[in-house]
C-alpha positions as CSV (number, residue, x, y, z in Angstrom):
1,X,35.2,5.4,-8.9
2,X,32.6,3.7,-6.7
3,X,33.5,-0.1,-7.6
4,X,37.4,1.0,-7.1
5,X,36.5,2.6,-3.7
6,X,34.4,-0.5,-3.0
7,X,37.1,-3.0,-3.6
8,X,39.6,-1.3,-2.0
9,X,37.7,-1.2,0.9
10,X,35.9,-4.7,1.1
11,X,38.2,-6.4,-1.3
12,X,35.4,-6.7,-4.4
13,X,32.6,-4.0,-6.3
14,X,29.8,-5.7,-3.6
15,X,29.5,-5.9,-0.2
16,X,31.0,-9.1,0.9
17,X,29.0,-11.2,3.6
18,X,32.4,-12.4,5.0
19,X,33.1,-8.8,5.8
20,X,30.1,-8.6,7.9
21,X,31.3,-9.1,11.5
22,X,31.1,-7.4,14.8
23,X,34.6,-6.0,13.4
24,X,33.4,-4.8,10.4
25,X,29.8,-3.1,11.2
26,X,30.9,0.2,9.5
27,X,30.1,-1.9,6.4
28,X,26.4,-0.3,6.8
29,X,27.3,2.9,6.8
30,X,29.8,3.1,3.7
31,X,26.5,1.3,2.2
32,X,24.3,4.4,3.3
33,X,26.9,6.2,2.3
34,X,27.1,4.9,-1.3
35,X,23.5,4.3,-2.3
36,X,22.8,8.1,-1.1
37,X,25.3,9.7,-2.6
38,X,24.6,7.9,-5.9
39,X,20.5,8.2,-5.4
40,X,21.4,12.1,-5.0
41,X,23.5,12.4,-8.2
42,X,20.7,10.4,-10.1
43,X,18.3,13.3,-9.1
44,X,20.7,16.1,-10.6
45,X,21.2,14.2,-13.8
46,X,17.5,13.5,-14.4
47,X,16.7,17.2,-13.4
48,X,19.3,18.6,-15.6
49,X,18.3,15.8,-18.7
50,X,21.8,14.2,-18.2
51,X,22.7,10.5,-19.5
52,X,22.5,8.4,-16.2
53,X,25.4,7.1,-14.6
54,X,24.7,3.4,-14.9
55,X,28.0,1.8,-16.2
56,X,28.2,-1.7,-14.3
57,X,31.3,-0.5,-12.0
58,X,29.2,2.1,-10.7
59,X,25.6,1.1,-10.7
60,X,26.0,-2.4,-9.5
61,X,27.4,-1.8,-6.4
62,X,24.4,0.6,-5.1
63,X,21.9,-2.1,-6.9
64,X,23.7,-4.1,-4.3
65,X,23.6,-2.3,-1.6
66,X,19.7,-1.6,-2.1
67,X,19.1,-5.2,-2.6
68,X,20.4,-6.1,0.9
69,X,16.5,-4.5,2.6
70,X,14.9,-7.2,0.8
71,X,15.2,-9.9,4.1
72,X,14.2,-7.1,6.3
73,X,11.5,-5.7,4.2
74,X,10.0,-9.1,4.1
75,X,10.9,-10.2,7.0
76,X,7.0,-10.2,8.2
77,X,6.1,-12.2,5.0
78,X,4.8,-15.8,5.8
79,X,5.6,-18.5,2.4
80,X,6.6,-21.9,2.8
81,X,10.3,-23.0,3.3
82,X,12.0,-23.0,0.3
83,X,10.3,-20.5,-1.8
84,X,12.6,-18.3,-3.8
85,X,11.7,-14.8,-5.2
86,X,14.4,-13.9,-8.3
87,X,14.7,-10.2,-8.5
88,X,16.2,-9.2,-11.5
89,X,17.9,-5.9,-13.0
90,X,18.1,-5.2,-16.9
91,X,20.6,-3.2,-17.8
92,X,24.1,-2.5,-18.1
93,X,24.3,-3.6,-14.6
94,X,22.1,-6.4,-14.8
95,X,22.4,-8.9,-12.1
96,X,19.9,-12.0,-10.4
97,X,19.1,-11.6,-6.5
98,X,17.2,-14.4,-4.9
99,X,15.3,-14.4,-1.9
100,X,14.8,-17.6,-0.2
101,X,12.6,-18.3,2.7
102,X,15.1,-20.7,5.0
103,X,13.9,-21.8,9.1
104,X,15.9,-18.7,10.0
105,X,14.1,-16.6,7.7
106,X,14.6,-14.7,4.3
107,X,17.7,-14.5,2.9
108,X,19.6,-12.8,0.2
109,X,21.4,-15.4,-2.0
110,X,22.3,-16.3,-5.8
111,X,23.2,-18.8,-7.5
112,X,20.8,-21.3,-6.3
113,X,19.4,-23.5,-9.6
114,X,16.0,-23.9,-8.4
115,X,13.1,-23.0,-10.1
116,X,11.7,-19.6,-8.6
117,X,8.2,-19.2,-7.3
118,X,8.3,-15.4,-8.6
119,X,10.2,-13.6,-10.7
120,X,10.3,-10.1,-10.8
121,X,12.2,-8.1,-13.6
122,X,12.9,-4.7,-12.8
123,X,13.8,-2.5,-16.1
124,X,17.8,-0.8,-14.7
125,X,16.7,2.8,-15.0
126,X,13.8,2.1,-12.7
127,X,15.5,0.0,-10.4
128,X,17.1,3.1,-8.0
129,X,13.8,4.5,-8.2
130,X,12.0,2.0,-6.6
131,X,14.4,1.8,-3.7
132,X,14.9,5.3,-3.3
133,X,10.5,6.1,-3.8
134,X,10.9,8.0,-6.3
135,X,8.6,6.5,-8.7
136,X,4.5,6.1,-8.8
137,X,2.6,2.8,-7.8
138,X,1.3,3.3,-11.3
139,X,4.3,3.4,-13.2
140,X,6.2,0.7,-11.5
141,X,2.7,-1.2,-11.9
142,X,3.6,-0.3,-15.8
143,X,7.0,-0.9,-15.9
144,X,8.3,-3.9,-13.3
145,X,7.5,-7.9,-14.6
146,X,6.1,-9.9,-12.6
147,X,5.9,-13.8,-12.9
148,X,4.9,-16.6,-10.8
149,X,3.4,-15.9,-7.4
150,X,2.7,-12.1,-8.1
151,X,1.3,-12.1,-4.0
152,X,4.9,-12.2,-3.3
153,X,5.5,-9.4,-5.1
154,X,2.5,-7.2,-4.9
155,X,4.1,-3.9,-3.6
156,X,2.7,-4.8,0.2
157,X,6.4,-6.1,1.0
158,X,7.6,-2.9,-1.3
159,X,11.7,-2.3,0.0
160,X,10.2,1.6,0.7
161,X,8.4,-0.3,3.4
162,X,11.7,-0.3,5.7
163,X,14.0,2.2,4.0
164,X,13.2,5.2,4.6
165,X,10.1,5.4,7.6
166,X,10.7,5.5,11.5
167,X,13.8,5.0,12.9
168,X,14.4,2.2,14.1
169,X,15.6,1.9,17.8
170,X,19.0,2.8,18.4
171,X,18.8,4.5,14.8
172,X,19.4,8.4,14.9
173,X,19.0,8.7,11.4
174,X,16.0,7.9,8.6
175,X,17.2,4.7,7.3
176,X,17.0,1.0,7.5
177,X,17.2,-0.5,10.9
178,X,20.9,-1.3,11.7
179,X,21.4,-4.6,12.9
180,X,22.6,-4.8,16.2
181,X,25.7,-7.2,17.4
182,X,24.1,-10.3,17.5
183,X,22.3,-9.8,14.3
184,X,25.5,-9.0,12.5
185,X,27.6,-11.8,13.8
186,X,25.1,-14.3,13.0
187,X,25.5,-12.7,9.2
C-alpha cells in the first residue's frame, strides 16, 4: 500500500534524491505525511497487542524517510572528513544507511565500501521508536549496538534532537526544519 503509493508517486519504495528539486519540494510533506501516519498506526497496534506492520514494502519506506534527519540532526557534530557512521536496521526491512562527514557537511549515502568509524545496529521493532521518542534512554541504551566510535553515537546527536522540538523558521508545524529553496536545489 505505502511502497505502491511511494513508487507511483516518486517512481521507487524510497524517496529519490533526484526528485528533490525546487519542482519537487512537496517531497517533504508526503514524507511527513508517511512516517506519521505509519508512527500513529504503530501506536494502535501496540496498544491493542497487534502483530506490527513491518513487511519490507511498508516499513522501509518510513525507515527511509526517518533516516533522512540524520544530516540535520548532526549537522552541529564536528569529526574529521571522511568518517562514516553505518546505521543499520534488523528486520524484515533491514537496510545500511551511512553517514559521511564530506567539506559540505554530513550526508546520507550507501553503498560506500569503506570501513566505518561507528556502527550502530538498531533492532527493526525499535527503530520507529527511536525516531518517533517513544522509547526510554534506558531501553534504547539496552537494546541499540554500538561499535566503533560510540561518541558518535552517544544519544547527544539523538534524531529526537531535530524532529519533533521548535519550529523551525518558516515552519508552522512541529516537525523537522524544511529546507528552504536553495537548500533543496543544492540536494
Amino acid at each position: 500500500m505505502v511502497g505502491r503509493f511511494l513508487r507511483h508517486r516518486f517512481g521507487t519504495g524510497a524517496i529519490d534524491p533526484q526528485v528533490m528539486t525546487v519542482e519537487h519540494v512537496n517531497w517533504f510533506d508526503t514524507a511527513r505525511e508517511l512516517t506519521d501516519r505509519w508512527h500513529h498506526q504503530a501506536q494502535i497496534r501496540v496498544a491493542l497487542d497487534r502483530p506490527a506492520l513491518d513487511t519490507r514494502e511498508v516499513y522501509h519506506p518510513v525507515l527511509d524517510c526517518f533516516m533522512r534527519v540524520l544530516p540535520y540532526a548532526y549537522r552541529q557534530v564536528d569529526a574529521p572528513l571522511g568518517t562514516l557512521i553505518s546505521v543499520r536496521v534488523d528486520g524484515p526491512a533491514a537496510d545500511d544507511w551511512q553517514l559521511y562527514r564530506a567539506l559540505e557537511g554530513w550526508l546520507l549515502t550507501g553503498g560506500l565500501t569503506i570501513t566505518p568509524d561507528t556502527v550502530v545496529t538498531i533492532p527493526g521493532d525499535v527503530a520507529w521508536r527511536l525516531f518517533t521518542k517513544g522509547i526510554a534512554r534506558a531501553q534504547r541504551e539496552r537494546r541499540v549496538a554500538i561499535s566503533g566510535d560510540s561518541s558518535l553515537a552517544d544519544g547527544r546527536h539523538h534524531p529526537k534532537s531535530c524532529s519533533y522540538r521548535e519550529p523551525a523558521s518558516g515552519c508552522p508545524r512541529r516537525c523537522v526544519a524544511r529546507p528552504n529553496s536553495a537548500q533543496v536545489s543544492e540536494l
